[in-house]
N, C-alpha and C positions, 0 to 999 in steps of 0.2 A: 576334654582336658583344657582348649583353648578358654573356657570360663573358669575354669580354677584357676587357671592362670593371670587373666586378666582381674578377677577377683584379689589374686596377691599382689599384682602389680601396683593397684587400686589402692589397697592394704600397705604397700611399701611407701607410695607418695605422702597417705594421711601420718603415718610415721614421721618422714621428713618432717612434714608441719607440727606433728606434736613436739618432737626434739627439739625445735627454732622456738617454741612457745615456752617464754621466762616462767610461767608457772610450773612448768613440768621440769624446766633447768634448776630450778631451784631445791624440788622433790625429789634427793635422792633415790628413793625406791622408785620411782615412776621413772623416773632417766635410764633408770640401770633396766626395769621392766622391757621398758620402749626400746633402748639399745638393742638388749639382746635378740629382743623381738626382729627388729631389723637385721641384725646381724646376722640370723637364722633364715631369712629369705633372699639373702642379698646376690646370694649366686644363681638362683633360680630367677631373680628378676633382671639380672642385668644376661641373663642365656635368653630369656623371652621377650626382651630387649633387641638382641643380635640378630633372634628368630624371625621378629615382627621384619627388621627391617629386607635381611635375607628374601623374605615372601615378597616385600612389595616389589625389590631390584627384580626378583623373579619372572613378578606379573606382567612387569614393563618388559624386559626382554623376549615374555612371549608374544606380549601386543607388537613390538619390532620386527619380531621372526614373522607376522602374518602381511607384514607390509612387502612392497615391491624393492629387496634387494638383489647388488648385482652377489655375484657367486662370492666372492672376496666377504663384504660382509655379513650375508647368509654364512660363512664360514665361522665369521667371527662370533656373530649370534650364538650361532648355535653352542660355541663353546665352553660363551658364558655362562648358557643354561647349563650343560651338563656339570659347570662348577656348582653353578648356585645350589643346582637339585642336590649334588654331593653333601653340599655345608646344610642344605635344607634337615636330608636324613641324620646329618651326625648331630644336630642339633635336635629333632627331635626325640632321638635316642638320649643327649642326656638331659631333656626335660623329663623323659621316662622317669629317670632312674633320681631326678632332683625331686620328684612328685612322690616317688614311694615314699611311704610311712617313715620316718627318721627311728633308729636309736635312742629312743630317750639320754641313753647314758653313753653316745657318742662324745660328747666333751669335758665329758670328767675328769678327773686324777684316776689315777689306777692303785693299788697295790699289786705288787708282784712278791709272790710265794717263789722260790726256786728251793726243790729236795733233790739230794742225792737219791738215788734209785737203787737200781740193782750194779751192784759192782764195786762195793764197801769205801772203800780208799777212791779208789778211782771214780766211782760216781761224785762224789764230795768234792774231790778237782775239778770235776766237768762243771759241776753245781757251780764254781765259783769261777770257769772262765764263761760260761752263760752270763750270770751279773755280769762281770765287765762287758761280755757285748752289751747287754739291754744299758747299761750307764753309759758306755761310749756314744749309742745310738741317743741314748735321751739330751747330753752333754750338743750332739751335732743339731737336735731339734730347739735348741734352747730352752730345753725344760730342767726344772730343780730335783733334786733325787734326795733324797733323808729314808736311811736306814732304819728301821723298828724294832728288828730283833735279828741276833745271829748266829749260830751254834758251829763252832768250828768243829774239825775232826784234827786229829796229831800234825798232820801232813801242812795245816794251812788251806785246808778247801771246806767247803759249807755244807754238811750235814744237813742244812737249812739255813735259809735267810729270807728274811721277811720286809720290803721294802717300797718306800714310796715314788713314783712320778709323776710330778706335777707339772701340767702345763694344758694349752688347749687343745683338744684334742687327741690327749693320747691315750684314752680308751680308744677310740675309733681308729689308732691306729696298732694296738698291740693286742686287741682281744682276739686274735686269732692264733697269739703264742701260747695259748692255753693248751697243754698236752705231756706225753712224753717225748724227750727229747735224747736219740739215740748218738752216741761216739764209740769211734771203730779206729783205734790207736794201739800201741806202746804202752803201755801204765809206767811210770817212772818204777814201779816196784817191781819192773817183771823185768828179773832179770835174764832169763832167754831169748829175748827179742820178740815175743810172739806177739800178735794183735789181739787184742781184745775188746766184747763190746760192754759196754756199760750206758745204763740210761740216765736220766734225769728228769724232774717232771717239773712244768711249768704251770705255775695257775695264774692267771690276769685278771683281778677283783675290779668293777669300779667302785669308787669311792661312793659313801653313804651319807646322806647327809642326815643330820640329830630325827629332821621331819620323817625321814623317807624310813627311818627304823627308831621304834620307840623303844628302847631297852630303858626298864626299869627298875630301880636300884633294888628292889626286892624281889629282880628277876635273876641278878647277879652277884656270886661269892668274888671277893678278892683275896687274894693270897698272897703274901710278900715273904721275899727268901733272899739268900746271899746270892750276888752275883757268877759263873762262872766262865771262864778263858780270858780272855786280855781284858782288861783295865783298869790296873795300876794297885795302890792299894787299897781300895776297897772292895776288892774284888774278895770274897769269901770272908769277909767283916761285917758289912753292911750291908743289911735287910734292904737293900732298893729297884730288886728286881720283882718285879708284877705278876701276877696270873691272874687274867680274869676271866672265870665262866658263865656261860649264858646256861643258869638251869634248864629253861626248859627246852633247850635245844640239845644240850652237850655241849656247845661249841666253848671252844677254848682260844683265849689268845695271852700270849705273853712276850713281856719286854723286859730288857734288861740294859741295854746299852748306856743308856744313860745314868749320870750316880742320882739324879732327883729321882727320888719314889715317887712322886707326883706326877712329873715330866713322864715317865715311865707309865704309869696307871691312865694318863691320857693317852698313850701312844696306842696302849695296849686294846684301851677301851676304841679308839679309832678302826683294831685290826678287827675288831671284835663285831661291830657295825657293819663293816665290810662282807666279813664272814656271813654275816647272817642275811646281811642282803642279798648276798650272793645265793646263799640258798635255795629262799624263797625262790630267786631266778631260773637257779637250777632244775626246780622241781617245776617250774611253769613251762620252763623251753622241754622238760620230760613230757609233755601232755602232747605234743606236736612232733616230737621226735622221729617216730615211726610211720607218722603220715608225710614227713616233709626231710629228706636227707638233701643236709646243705653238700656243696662241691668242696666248701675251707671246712669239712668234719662237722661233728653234733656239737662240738665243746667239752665233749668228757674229757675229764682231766688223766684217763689210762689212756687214751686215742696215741697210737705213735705217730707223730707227725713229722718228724724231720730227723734225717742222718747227717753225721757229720765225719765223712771218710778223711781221716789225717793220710794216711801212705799215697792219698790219689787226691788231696787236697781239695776235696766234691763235697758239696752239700744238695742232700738230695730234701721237698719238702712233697710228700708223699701223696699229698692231697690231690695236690694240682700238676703232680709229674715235673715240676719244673729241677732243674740239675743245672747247678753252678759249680763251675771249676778255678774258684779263689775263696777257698777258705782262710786264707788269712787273714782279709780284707772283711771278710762277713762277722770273723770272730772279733773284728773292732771296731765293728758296729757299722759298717754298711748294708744295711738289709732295707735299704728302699726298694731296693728291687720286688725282693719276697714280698715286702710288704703290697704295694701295690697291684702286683699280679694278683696277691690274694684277695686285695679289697674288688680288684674288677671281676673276676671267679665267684665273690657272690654276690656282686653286682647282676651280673649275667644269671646268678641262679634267685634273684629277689624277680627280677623280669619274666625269667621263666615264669617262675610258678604265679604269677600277676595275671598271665596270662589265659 
């Protein structure tokens, strides 16, 4: 590993040189290339940076501990080492874990699917206090959120809603919200007071880009129809809501939010890329599935993954056994917690099976 590493390091330095060379500044593409390029090793180099030096303070303190001290600093010595060796192991644990295989689609934009499930009414509300936490959380990450598509129910809560966030990183941080997602409450309709559960299902797409899915225009029917639920009056007047199908898949996406038919037809076709992307993913991570169970679930989008108890204010995420008792705080968007428990949970199970 210490030659892959000093390999990147190598690879990080001639980087710097290229980015300071007016040729390469001048060449957009080559700048933005070599950026990211570096950007993509930059935590690994500056950990193996830490590491080198960690080793050498090491070496010396044990060439010191073999000299003639009095007890006091043979004391001292020694305590160094037992630090150093400490930061030695943590650091070579997350050289580990900076060495495994990347994500391709770690720093993408995402689409988020959220449907109501089982529990008519009440799923549909759950469906749309979901959104709000994932928009609260994206709003706390600085990332941008632009809605696609949205299907209300009577009540005011989402049947479905289909929506974007952009920023870096946030597939690597939300593609483990992909599932269903359980609530054990009150239904504002129930008027006996009893609890009920009702579910929700989450899908976390990342973004596709034109290259990465070729959809060809005589791969794809478009459809245009009157808009329907809120907005304004052109809502059941005006043809400028979208449906577009991918023949030979089935897959479907549709927009409406907006009154451009155009604005719409690119939205749609955006969701539509996503979809299919997604698929292909789907069926590749299904070849591995049975040989390889992650600890954060397979990503099937039935998998129940998380409860959210109102009367005892707990949110349970099933995977990882972990139980939080501030659901109010979670439902408005504090889920760093979740989140990185679950990132190091298959942190720990990419190491495993490396091993």
């Amino acid at each position: 590993m210490l030659d892959r590493l000093q390999a990147l390091a190598d690879r990080y330095d001639k980087l710097s040189e290229l980015l300071c060379d007016p040729a390469v500044a001048s060449d957009p593409d080559k700048l933005r290339t070599y950026s990211k390029e570096q950007s993509d090793l930059q935590d690994a180099y500056e950990a193996y940076n830490e590491y080198k030096i960690v080793c050498e303070e090491l070496d010396a303190a044990k060439v010191m501990q073999s000299e003639k001290l009095d007890d006091d600093m043979r004391e001292m010595v020694k305590g160094e080492i037992d630090e150093l060796s400490g930061q030695k192991a943590k650091l070579e644990e997350q050289l580990n874990l900076l060495m495994m295989p990347k994500d391709p689609n770690d720093d993408k934009n995402v689409i988020v699917e959220i449907r109501g499930a089982a529990g008519g009414d009440e799923a549909a509300l759950f469906a749309s206090d979901l959104y709000r936490m994932y928009t609260r959380y994206a709003d706390n990450q600085g990332w941008k959120v632009e809605v696609l598509d949205t299907n209300l129910n009577d009540l005011g809560g989402f049947k479905e809603v289909v929506f974007m966030i952009a920023g870096k990183g946030a597939y690597s941080k939300l593609k483990y919200e992909s599932g269903a997602h359980r609530v054990q409450r009150i239904p504002v309709t129930e008027s006996g007071g009893r609890i009920h559960t009702s579910t929700s299902t989450v899908a976390v797409i990342p973004e596709a880009e034109e290259v990465e899915v070729d959809i060809s225009d005589n791969d794809i029917r478009v459809d245009t129809f009157c808009s329907s639920g809120a907005g304004g009056q052109s809502v059941n007047t005006t043809k400028s809501a979208v449906r577009v199908t991918h023949i030979p898949t089935g897959i479907i996406a549709t927009c409406q939010d907006g009154k451009s038919q155009n604005k719409n037809k690119e939205k749609a076709l955006q969701v539509l890329r996503a979809r299919v992307y997604d698929k292909f993913l789907q069926e590749e991570n299904a070849k591995y599935a049975d040989d390889r169970k992650s600890k954060v679930g397979t990503g099937d989008r039935s998998e129940r993954i998380r409860t959210y108890n109102y009367p005892q204010s707990r949110v349970t995420d099933h995977r990882i056994g972990l139980t939080l008792h501030r659901l109010e705080s979670i439902l408005n968007g504090d889920l760093d917690e979740i989140i990185s428990t679950l990132t190091v949970a298959s942190q720990a199970d990419l190491l495993e099976n490396a091993e």
